[in-house]
C-alpha positions as YAML, in Angstrom:
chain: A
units: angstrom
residues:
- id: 1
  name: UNK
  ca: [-72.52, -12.96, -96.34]
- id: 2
  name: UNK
  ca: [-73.99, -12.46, -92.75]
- id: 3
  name: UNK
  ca: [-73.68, -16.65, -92.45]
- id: 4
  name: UNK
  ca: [-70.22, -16.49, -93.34]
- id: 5
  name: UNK
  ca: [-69.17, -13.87, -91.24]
- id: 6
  name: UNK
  ca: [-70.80, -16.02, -88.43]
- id: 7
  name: UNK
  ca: [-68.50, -18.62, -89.55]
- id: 8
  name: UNK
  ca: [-65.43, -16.53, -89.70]
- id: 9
  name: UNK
  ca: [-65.74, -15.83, -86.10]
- id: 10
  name: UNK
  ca: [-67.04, -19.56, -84.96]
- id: 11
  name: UNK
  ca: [-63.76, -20.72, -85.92]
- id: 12
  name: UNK
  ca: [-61.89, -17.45, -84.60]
- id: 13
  name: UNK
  ca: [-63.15, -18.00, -81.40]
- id: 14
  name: UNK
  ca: [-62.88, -22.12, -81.20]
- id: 15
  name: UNK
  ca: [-59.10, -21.86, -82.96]
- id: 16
  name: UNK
  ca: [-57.35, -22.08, -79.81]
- id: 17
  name: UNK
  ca: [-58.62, -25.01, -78.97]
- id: 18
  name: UNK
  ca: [-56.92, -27.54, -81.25]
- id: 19
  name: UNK
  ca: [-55.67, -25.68, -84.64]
- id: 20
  name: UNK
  ca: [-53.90, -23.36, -83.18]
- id: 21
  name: UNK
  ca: [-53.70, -23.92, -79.08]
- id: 22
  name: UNK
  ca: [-50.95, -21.86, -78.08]
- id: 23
  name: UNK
  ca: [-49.32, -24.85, -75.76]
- id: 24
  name: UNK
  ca: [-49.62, -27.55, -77.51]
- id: 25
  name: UNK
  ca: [-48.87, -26.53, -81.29]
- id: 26
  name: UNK
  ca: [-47.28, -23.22, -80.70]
- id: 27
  name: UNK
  ca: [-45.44, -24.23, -77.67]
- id: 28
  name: UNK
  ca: [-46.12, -20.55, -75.72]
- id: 29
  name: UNK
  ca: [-46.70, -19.29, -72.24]
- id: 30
  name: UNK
  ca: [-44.43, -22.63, -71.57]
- id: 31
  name: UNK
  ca: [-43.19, -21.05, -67.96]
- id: 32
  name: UNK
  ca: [-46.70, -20.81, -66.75]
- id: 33
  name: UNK
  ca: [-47.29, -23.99, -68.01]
- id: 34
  name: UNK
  ca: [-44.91, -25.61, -65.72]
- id: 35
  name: UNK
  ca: [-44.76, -23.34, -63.03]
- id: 36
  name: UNK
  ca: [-48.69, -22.91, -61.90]
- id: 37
  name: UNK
  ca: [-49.95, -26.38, -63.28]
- id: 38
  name: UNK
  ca: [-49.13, -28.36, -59.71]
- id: 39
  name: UNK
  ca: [-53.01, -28.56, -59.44]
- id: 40
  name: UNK
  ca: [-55.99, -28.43, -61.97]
- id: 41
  name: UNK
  ca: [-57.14, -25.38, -59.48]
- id: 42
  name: UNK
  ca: [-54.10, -23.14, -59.96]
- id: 43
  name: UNK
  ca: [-54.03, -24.04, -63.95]
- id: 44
  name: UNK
  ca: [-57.83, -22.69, -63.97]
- id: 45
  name: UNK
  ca: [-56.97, -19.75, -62.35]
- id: 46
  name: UNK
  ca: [-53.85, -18.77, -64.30]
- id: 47
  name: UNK
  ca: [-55.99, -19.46, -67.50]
- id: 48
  name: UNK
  ca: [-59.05, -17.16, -66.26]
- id: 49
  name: UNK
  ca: [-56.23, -14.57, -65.75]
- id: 50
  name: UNK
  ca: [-54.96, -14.85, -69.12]
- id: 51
  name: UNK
  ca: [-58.19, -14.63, -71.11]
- id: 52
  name: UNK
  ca: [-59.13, -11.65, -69.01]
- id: 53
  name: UNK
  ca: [-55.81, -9.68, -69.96]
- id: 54
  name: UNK
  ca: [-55.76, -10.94, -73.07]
- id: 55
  name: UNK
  ca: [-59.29, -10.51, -74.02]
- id: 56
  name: UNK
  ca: [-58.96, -6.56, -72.65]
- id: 57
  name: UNK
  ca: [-55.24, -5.94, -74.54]
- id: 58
  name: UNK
  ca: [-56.35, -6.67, -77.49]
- id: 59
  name: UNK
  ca: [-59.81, -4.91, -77.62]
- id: 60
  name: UNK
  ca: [-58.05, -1.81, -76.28]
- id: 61
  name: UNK
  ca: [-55.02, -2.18, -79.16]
- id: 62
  name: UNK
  ca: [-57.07, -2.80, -82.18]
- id: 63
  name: UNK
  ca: [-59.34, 0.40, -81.06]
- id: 64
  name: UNK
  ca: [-56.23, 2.41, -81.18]
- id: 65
  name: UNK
  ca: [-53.42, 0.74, -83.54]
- id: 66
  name: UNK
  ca: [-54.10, 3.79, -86.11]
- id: 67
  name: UNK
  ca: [-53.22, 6.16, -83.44]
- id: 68
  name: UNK
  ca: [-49.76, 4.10, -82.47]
- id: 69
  name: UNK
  ca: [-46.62, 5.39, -84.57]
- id: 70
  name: UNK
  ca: [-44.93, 1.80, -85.97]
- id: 71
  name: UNK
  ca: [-41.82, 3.49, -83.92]
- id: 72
  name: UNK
  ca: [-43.16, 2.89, -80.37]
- id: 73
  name: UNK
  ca: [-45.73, -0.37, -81.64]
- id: 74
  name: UNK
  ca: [-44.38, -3.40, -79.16]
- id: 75
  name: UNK
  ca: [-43.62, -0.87, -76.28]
- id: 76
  name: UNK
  ca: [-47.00, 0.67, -76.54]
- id: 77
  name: UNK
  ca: [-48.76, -3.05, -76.88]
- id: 78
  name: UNK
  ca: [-46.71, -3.71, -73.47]
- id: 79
  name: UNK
  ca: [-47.93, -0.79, -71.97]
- id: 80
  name: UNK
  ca: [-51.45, -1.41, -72.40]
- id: 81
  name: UNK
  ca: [-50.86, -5.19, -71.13]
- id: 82
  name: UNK
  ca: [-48.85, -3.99, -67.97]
- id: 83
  name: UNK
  ca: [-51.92, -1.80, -67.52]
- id: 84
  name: UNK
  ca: [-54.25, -4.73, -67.35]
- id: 85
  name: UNK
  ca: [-51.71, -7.38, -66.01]
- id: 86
  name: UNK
  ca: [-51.72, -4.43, -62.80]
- id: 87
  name: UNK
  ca: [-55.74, -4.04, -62.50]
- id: 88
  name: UNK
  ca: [-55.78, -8.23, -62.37]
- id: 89
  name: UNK
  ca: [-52.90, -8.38, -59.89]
- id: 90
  name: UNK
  ca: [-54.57, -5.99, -57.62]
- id: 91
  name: UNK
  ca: [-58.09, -7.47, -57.90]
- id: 92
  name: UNK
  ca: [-56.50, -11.36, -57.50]
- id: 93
  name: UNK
  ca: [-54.50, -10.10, -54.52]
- id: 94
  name: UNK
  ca: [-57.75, -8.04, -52.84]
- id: 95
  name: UNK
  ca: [-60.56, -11.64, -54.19]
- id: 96
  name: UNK
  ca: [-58.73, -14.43, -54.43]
- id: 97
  name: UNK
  ca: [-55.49, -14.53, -52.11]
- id: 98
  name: UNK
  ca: [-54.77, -18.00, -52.33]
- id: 99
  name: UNK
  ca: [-54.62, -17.40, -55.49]
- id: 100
  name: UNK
  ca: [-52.49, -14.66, -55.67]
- id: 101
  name: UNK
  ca: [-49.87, -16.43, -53.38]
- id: 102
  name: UNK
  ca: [-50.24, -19.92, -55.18]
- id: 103
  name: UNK
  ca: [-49.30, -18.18, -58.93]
- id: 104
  name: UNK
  ca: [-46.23, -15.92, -57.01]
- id: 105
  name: UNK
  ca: [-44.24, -14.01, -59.42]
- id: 106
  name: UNK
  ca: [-45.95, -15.75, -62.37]
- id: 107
  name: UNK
  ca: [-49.02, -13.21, -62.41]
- id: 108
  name: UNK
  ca: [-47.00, -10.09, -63.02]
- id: 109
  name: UNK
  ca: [-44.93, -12.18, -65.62]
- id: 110
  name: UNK
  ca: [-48.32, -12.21, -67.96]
- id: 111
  name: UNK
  ca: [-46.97, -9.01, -68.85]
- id: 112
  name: UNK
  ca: [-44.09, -10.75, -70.92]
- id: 113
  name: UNK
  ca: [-46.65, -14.06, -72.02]
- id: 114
  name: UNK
  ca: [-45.83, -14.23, -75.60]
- id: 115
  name: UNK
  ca: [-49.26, -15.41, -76.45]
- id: 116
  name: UNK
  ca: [-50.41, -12.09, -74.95]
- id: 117
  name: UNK
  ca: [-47.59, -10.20, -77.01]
- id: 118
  name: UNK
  ca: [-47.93, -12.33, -79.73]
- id: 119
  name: UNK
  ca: [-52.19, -11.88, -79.99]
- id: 120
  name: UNK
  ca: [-51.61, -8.18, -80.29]
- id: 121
  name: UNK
  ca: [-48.92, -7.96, -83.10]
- id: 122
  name: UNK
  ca: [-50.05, -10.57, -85.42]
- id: 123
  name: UNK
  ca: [-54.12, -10.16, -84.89]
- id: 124
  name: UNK
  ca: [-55.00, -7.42, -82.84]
- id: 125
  name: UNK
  ca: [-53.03, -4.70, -84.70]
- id: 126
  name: UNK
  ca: [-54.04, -6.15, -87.66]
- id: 127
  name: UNK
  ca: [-58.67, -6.91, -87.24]
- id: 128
  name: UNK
  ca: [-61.27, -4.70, -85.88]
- id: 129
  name: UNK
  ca: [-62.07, -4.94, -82.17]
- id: 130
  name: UNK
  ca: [-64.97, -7.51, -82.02]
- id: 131
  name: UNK
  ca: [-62.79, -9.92, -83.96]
- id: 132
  name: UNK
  ca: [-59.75, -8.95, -81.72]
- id: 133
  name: UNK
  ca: [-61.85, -9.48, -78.45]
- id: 134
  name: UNK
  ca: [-62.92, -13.42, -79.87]
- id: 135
  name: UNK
  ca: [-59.85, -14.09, -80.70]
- id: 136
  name: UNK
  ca: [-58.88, -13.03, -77.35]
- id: 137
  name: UNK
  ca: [-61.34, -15.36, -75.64]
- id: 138
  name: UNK
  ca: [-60.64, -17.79, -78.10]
- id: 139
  name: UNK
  ca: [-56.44, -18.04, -77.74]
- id: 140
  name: UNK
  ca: [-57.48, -17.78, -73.59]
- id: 141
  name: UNK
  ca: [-59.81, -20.26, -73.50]
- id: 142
  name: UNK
  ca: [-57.51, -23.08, -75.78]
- id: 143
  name: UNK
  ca: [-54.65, -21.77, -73.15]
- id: 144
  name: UNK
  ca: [-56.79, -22.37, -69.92]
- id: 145
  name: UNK
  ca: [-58.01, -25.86, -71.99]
- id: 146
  name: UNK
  ca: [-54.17, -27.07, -71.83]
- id: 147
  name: UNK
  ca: [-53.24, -25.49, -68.44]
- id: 148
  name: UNK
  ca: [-56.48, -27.20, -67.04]
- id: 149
  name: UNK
  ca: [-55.34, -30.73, -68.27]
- id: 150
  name: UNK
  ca: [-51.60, -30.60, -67.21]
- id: 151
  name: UNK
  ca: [-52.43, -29.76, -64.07]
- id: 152
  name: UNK
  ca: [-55.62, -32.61, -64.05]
- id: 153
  name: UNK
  ca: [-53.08, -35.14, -64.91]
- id: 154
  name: UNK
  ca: [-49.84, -33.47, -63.02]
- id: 155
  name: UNK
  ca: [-52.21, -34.13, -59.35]
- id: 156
  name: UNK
  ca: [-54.23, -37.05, -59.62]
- id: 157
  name: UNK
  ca: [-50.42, -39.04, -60.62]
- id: 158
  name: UNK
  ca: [-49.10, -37.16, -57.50]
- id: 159
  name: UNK
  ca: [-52.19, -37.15, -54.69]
- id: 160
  name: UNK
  ca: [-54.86, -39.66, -57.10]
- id: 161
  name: UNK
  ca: [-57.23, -36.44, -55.98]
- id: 162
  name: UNK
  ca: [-58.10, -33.27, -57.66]
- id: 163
  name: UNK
  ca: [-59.33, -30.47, -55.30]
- id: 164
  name: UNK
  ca: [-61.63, -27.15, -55.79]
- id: 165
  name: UNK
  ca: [-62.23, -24.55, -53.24]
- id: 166
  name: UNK
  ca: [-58.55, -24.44, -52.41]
- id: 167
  name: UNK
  ca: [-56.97, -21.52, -54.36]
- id: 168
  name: UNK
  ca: [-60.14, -20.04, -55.85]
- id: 169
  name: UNK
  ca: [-62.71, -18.14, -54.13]
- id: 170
  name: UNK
  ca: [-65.53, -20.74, -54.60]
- id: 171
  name: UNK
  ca: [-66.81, -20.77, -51.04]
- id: 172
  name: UNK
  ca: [-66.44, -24.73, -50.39]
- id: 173
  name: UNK
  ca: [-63.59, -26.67, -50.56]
- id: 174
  name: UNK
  ca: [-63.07, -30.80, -51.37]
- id: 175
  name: UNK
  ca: [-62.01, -32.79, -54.17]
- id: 176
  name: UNK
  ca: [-64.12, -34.23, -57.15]
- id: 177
  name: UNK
  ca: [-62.03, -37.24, -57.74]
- id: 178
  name: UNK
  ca: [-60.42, -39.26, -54.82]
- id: 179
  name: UNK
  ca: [-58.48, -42.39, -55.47]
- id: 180
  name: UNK
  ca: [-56.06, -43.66, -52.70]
- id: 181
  name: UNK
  ca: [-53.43, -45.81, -54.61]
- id: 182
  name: UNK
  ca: [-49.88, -45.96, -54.19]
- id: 183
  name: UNK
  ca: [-49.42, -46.20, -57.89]
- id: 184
  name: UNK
  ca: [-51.03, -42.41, -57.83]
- id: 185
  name: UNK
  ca: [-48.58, -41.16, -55.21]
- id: 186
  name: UNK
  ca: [-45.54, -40.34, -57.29]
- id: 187
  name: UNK
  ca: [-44.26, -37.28, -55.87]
- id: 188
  name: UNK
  ca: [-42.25, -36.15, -58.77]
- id: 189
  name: UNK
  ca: [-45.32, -34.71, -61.00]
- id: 190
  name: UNK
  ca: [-45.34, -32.28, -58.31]
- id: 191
  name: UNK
  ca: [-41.79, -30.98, -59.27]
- id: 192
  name: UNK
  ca: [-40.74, -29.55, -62.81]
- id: 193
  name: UNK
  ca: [-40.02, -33.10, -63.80]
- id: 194
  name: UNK
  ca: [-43.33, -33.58, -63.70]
- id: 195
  name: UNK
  ca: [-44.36, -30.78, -65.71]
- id: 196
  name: UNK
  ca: [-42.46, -31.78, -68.59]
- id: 197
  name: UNK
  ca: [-43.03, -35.28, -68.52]
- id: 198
  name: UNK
  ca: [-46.55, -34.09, -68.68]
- id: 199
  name: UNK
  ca: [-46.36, -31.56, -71.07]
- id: 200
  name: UNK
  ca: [-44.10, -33.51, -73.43]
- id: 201
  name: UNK
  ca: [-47.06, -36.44, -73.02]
- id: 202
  name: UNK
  ca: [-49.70, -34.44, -74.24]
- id: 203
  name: UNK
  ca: [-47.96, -32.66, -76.74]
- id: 204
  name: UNK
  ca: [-47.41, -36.19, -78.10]
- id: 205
  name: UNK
  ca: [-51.38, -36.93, -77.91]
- id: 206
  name: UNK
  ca: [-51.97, -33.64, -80.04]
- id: 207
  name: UNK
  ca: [-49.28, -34.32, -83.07]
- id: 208
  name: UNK
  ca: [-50.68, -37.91, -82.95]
- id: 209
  name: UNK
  ca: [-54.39, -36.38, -83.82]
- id: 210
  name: UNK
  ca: [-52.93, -33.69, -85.87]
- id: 211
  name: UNK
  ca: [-50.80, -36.61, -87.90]
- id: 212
  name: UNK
  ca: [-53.92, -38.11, -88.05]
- id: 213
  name: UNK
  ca: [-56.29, -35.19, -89.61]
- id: 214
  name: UNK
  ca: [-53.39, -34.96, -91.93]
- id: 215
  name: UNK
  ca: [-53.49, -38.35, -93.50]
- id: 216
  name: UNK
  ca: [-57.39, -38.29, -93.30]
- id: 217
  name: UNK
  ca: [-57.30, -34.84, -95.23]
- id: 218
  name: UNK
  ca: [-54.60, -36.64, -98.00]
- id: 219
  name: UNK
  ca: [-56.57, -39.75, -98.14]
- id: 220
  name: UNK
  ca: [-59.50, -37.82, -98.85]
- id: 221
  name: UNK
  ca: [-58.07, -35.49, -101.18]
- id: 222
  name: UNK
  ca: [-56.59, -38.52, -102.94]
- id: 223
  name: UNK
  ca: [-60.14, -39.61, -103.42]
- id: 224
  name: UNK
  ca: [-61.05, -36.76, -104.91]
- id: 225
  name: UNK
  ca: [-58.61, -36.20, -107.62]
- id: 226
  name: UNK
  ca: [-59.02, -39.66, -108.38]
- id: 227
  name: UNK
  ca: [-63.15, -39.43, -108.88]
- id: 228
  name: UNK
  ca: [-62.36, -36.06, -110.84]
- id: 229
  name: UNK
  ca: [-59.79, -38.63, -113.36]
- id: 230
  name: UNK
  ca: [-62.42, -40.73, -113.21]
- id: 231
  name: UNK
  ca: [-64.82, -38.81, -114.37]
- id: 232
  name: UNK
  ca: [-62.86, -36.70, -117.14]
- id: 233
  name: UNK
  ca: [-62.08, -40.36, -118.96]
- id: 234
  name: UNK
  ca: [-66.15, -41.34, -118.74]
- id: 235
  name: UNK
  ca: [-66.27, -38.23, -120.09]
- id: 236
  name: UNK
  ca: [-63.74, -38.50, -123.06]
- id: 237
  name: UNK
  ca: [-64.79, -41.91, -123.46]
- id: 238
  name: UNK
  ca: [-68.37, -41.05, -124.05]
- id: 239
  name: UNK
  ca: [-67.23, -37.72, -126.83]
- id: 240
  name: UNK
  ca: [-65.43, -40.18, -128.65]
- id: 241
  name: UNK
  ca: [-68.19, -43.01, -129.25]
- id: 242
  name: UNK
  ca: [-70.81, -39.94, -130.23]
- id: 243
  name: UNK
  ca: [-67.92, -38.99, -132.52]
- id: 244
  name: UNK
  ca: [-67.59, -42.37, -133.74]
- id: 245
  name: UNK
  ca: [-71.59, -43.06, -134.15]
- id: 246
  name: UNK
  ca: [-71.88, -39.87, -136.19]
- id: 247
  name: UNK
  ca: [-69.27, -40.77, -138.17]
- id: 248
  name: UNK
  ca: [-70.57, -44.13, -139.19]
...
């Protein structure tokens, strides 16, 4: 039992990844997604932000959903999310201006992130408040996964660099790839063109693996039922010479 539980929350937590990643299957938090995804840097730090509030939110709202009248549910959940959405702002704005100036009116909008909204109504009102917390991290994590690797591809095809040290407090500041080419100087993946060229590329590289798993789960599925046929006419086959031989 104590194994499976483990298991339970393995794949609660690693869920958001693939299976379920809230950009790429479930298509939310899509204004973020284009708006703070110019860089890798500014995707990481919208994505810490996120698993932060959403991590919080949904501890805090499992721990009290008994005590919330169905009446007042979603305003209450948006309560409690402003709450932390504030205590982030003011701690982004005091740690990591850059930051703060780079994601603009984008930070206060977590508030309104339907993954955030969505987290608490279908699994945080719903599960105990270890589970809600993983799947917190977990839905965060697959969220800063696909803002990291818009913005990765969104800069190196507009600069052929990706930086660190700029927006983030990290104390040093360069770039960890740096590849002068005029074919990586396209301007446009700066702009919300580029976003949803981007997004709608990637979003084609996750259906293509998901179409994938699919057929690989038929195929093998296929096999199955077709060893289980197998086997039930060796079996019937076998009865009915032992019924034969007896009868002779």
């Amino acid at each position: 039992m104590a194994k499976k539980k483990e298991m339970s929350r393995l794949a609660n937590l690693t869920k958001g990844f693939f299976k379920e990643n809230p950009i790429f299957v479930f298509l939310l938090g899509m204004c973020p997604a284009l708006a703070v995804t110019s860089t890798m840097e500014t995707g990481l730090g919208m994505g810490v932000l996120v698993i932060l509030v959403l991590t919080m939110s949904n501890t805090v709202i499992s721990l009290i959903k008994d005590l919330i009248p169905a009446q007042i549910k979603i305003p209450a959940f948006i309560v409690i999310i402003a709450t932390f959405v504030t205590i982030i702002e003011m701690l982004t704005q005091a740690f990591a201006p850059a930051l703060y100036e780079a994601l603009g009116i984008f930070l206060p909008l977590i508030v309104v992130n339907c993954l955030i909204l969505g987290r608490a109504e279908a699994f945080a009102s719903k599960n105990g408040p270890l589970n809600s917390a993983i799947d917190g991290i977990g839905m965060g994590l697959g969220f800063t996964m696909a803002l990291m690797l818009i913005g990765f591809t969104r800069e190196v095809l507009a600069t052929g660099a990706v930086g660190y040290g700029v927006y983030l407090p990290l104390g040093i500041e360069g770039s960890f790839i740096n590849i002068d080419s005029y074919i990586l100087a396209m301007d446009v993946f700066i702009g919300p063109a580029g976003g949803f060229i981007v997004i709608g590329l990637w979003l084609a590289v996750f259906q293509a693996f998901s179409n994938r798993n699919k057929r690989i789960k038929a195929d093998t599925r296929k096999r199955w039922i077709e060893e289980k046929k197998r086997e039930a006419a060796e079996r019937k086959r076998q009865k009915a010479m032992k019924e034969a031989g007896e009868t002779s």
